[in-house]
C-alpha positions as CSV (number, residue, x, y, z in Angstrom):
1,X,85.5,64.1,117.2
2,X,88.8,62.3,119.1
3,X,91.2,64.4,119.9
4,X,94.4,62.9,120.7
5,X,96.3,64.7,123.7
6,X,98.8,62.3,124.2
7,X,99.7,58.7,123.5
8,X,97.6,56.9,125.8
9,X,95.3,60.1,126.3
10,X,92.1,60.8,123.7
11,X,89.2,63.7,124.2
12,X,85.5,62.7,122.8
13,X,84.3,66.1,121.5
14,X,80.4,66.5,120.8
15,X,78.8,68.0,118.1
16,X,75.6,68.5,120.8
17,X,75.9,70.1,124.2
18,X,77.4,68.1,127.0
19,X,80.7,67.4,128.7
20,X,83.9,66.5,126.8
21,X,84.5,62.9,128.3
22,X,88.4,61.7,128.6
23,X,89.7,58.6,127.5
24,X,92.9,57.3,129.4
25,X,94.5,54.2,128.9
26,X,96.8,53.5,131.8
27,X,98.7,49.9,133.0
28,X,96.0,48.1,130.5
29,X,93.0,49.5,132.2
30,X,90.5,52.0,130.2
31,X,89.4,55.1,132.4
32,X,87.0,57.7,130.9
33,X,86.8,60.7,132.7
34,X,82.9,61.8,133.1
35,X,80.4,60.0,130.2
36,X,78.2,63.6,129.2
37,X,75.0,64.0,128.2
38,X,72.7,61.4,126.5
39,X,72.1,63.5,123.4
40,X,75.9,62.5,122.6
41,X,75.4,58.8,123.5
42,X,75.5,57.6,119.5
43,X,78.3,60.0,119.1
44,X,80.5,58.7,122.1
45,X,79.9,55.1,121.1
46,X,81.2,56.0,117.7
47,X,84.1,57.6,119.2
48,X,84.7,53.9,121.7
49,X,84.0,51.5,118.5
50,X,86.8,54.2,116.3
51,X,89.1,52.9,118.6
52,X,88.2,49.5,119.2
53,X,87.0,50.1,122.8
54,X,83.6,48.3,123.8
55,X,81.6,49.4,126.7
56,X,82.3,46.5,128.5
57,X,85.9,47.0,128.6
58,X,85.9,50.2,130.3
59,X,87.3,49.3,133.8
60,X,86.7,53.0,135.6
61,X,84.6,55.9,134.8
62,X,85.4,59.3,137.7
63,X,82.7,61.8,137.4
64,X,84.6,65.3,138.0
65,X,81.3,66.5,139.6
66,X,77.5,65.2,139.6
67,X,75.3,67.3,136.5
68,X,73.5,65.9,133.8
69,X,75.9,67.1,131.3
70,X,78.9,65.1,132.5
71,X,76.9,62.0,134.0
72,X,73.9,60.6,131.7
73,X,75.7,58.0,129.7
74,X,76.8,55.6,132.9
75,X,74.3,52.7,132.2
76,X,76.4,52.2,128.7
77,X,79.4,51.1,131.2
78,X,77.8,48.2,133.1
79,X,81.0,46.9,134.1
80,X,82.7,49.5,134.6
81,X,83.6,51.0,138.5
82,X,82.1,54.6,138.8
83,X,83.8,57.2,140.9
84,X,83.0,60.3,142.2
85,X,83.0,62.5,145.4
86,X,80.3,61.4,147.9
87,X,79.8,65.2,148.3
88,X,78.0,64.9,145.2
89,X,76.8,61.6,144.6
90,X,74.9,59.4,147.6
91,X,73.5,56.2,145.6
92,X,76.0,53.4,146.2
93,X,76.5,52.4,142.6
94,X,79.3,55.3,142.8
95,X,82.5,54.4,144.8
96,X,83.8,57.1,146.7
97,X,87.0,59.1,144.7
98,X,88.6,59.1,147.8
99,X,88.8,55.1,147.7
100,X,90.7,55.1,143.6
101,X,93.7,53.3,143.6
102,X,95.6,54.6,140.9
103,X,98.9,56.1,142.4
104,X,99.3,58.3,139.0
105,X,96.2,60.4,139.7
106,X,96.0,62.9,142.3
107,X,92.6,64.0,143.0
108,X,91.8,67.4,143.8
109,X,88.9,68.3,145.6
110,X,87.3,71.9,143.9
111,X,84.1,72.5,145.2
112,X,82.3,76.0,143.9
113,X,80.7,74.6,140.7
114,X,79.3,71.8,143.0
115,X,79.8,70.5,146.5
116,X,81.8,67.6,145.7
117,X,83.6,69.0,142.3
118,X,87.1,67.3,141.6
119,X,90.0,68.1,139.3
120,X,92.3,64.9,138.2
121,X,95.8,65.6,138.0
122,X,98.0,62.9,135.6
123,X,101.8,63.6,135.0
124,X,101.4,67.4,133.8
125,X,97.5,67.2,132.4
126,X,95.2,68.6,134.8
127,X,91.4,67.4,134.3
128,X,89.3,70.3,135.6
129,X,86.1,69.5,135.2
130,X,84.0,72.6,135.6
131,X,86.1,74.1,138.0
132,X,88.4,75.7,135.2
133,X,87.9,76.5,131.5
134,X,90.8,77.5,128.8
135,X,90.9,81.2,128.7
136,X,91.1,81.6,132.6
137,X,87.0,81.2,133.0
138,X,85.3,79.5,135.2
139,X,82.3,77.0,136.3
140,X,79.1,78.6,137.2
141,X,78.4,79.5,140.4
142,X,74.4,80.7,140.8
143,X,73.4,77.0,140.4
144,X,71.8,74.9,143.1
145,X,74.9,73.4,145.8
146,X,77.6,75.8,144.4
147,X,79.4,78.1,146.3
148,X,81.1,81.4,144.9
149,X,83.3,81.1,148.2
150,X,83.8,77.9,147.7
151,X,85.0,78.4,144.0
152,X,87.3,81.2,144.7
153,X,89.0,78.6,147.4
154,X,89.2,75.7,144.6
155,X,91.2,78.1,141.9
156,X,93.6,79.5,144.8
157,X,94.5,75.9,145.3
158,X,95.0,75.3,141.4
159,X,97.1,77.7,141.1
160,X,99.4,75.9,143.1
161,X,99.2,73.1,141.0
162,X,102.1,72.4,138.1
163,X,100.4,71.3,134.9
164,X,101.4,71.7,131.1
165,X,97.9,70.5,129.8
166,X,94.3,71.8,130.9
167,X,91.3,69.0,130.1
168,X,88.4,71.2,131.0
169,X,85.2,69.8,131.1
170,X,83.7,71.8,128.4
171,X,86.0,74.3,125.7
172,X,88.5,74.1,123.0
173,X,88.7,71.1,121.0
């Protein structure tokens, strides 16, 4: 299901467990936020072709935080440049977030859920991730590489952070 957040913002919701991916289009470049899980691979090329995107013209995929759920469907995007915080990911095919060049996004740096978690802040929509779920919960913890420290940390810095919008990672559609 597409969900339309604002003009040049969509959200791919999945009938099947996995992240909800983001769909910005931003000075004529496409940029989906995380790709989920492969069992909503069909489901999220529906949701591309609905809107006359093809995989090749998405420009930049950044990965909010390296699990399964938010990260199996990057070899659809062969073109595309794949972000993400080198805390988390090591191979070289992904670009470290620190290097994005897009002067409307302010990354955040959230680690708890995972070492090198990241929110996304656009105008007043904040992309959490797993760091922050509607309802005031939050990303797990007890997994491998998180921190409950470390989360704790993240969400005092959030809640310094002006936002109208939260894009959690997983929720509400």
């Amino acid at each position: 299901m597409i969900q339309k957040i604002k003009n040049n913002v969509q959200a791919f919701h999945f009938k099947k467990f996995g992240s909800i991916v983001y769909l910005i289009n931003l000075n004529k470049k496409n940029i989906l936020i995380d790709t989920s899980s492969s069992a909503n691979k069909n489901e999220l090329l529906k949701n591309l072709k609905e809107l006359n995107i093809s995989t090749s013209k998405i420009n930049i995929i950044i990965l909010t935080h390296n699990h399964w759920d938010h990260t199996e469907n990057l070899d659809l995007f062969e073109k595309a440049k794949i972000y993400g915080s080198k805390k988390d990911f090591s191979k070289e095919k992904i670009i470290d977030v620190k290097k994005l060049k897009i002067p409307e996004f302010k990354v955040i740096e959230t680690p708890g859920h995972s070492k090198g978690g990241i929110c996304i802040l656009y105008k007043d929509i904040l992309f959490s991730g797993d760091t922050i779920f509607h309802r005031g919960t939050i990303g797990r913890t007890d997994l491998p590489g998180s921190s409950e420290k470390e989360m704790k940390q993240s969400l005092e810095k959030l809640k310094k952070i002006k936002y109208k919008i939260l894009c959690p990672g997983h929720g509400e559609k």
